[in-house]
ZATOR-394607 format. One line per field, with one value per residue (C-alpha): residue number from 1; residue in one letter; x, y, z. Coordinates in steps of 0.05 Angstrom, whole numbers, plus 5000, padded with zeros to 4 digits. Layout:
<rs>
seq	(NUM,...)
type	(A,...)
x	(X,...)
y	(Y,...)
z	(Z,...)
</rs>
This chain:
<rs>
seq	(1,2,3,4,5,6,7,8,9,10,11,12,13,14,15,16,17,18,19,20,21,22,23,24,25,26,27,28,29,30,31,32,33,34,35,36,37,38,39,40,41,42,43,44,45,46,47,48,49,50,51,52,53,54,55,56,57,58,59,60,61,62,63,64,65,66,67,68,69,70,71,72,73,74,75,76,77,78,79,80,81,82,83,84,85,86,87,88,89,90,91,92,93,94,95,96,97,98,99,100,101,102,103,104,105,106,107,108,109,110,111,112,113,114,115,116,117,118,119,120,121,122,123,124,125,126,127,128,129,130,131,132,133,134,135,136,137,138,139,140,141,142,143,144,145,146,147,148,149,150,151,152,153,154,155,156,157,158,159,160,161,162,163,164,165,166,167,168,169,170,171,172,173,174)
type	(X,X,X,X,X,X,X,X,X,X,X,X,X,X,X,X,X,X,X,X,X,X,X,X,X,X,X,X,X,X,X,X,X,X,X,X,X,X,X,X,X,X,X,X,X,X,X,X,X,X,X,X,X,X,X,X,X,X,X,X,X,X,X,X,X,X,X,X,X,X,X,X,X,X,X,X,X,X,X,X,X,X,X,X,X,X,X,X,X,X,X,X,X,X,X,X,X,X,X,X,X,X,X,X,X,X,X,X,X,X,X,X,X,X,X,X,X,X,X,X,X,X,X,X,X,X,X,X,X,X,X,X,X,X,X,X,X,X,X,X,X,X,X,X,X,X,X,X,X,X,X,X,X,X,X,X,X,X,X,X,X,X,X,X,X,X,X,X,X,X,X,X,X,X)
x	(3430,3399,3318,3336,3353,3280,3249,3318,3312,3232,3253,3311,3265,3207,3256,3299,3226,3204,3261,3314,3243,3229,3297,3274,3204,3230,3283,3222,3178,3228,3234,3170,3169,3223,3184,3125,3158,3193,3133,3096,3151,3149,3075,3087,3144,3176,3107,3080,3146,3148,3076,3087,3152,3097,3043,3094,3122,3053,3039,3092,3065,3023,3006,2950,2904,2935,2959,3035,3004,2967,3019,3061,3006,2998,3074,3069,3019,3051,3115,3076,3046,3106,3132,3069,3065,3139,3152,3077,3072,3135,3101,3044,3088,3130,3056,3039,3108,3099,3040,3072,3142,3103,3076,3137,3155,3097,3124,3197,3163,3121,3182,3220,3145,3159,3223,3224,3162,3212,3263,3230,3158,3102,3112,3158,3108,3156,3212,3143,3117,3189,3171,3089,3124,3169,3106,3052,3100,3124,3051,3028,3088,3078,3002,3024,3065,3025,2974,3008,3027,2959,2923,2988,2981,2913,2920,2976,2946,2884,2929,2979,2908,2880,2945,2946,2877,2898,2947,2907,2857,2902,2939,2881,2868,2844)
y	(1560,1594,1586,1508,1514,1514,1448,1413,1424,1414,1338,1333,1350,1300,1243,1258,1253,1189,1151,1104,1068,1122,1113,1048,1075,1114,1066,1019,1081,1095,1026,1025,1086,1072,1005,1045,1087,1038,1005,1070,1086,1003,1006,1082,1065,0991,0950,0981,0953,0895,0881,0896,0853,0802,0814,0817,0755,0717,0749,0721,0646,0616,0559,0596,0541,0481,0448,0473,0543,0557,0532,0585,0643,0612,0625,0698,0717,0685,0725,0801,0772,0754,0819,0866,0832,0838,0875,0877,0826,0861,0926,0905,0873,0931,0958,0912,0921,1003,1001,0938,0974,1034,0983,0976,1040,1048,0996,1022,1094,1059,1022,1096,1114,1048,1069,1135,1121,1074,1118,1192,1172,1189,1267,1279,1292,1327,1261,1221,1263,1246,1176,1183,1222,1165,1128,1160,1191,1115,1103,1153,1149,1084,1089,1144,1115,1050,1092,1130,1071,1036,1073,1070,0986,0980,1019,0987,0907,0933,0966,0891,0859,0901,0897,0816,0823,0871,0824,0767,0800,0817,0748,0716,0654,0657)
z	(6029,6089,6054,6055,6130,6155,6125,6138,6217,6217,6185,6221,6285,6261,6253,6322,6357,6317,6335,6290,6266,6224,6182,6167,6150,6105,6076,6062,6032,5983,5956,5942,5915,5873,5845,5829,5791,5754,5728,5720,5676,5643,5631,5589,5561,5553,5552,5472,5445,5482,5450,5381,5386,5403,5360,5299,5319,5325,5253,5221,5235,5178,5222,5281,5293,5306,5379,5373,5357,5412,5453,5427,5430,5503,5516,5477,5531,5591,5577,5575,5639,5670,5647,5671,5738,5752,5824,5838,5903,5924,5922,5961,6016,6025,6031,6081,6118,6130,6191,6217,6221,6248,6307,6324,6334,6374,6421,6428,6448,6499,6527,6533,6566,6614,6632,6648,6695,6730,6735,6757,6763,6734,6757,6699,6643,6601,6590,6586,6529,6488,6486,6473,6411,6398,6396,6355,6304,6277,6276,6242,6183,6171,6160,6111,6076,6062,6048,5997,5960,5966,5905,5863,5882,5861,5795,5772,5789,5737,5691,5690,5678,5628,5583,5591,5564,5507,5486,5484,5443,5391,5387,5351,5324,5258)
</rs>
């Protein structure tokens, strides 16, 4: 146990100097995560079967050109889209969420800054320098951790478009 004792004080360290903002940073971080992942693993793994249950189901019609038809291909799509697109907006809100929680973390470190400059002045530099921590360390997680998830965003939007597009290419109307 004692080569695990290093890294768990240098976090334990990090989020004692961040402040309680940085548990909800990281509560929020790990959501996110955890949504990526799950469509990461949805696009790789659930979405091919949940296409071919579609395809074979639009092959089995006779009838591909008339009103009702269409209608049906129409509702075939809709449900892959509904399907690829699932937990997308949330991802990009929690995304959105991170720098703003981050904020305000920089704002409770400045109020610490605030008030110990009311209480001992401003000759105290070391109780001041607890609270510029308090401040830039929020900051600088949440930017992180938006960040992080910002590529992951963005890839999977074009990968939920691309397979709505696959699958409306291969529903065709004959």
């Amino acid at each position: 146990m004692f080569f695990l004792e290093a890294p768990f004080i240098a976090i334990r360290s990090f989020f004692e100097a961040g402040g309680n903002v940085l548990w909800g940073i990281f509560a929020v971080t790990m959501l996110m995560w955890s949504l990526i992942i799950e469509r990461v693993w949805f696009f790789r793994s659930v979405l091919p079967a949940e296409v071919q249950k579609r395809k074979a189901e639009w092959d089995a019609r006779t009838d591909r050109r008339s009103w009702r038809a269409q209608r049906i291909r129409e509702l075939l799509i809709s449900e892959i889209k509904t399907e690829a697109r699932r937990y997308l907006k949330i991802i990009q809100v929690l995304m959105v969420l991170l720098p703003l929680m981050g904020l305000r973390g920089t704002v409770t470190g400045m109020i610490q800054v605030f008030n110990v400059m009311a209480i001992a002045g401003t000759s105290n530099a070391r109780l001041m320098a607890g609270g510029v921590s308090a401040a830039t360390i929020p900051t600088m997680a949440g930017l992180v951790a938006a960040l992080s998830g910002y590529y992951f965003a963005g890839w999977l939007q074009r990968k939920a478009d691309d397979e709505i597009k696959q699958v409306a290419d291969l529903l065709v109307s004959e």
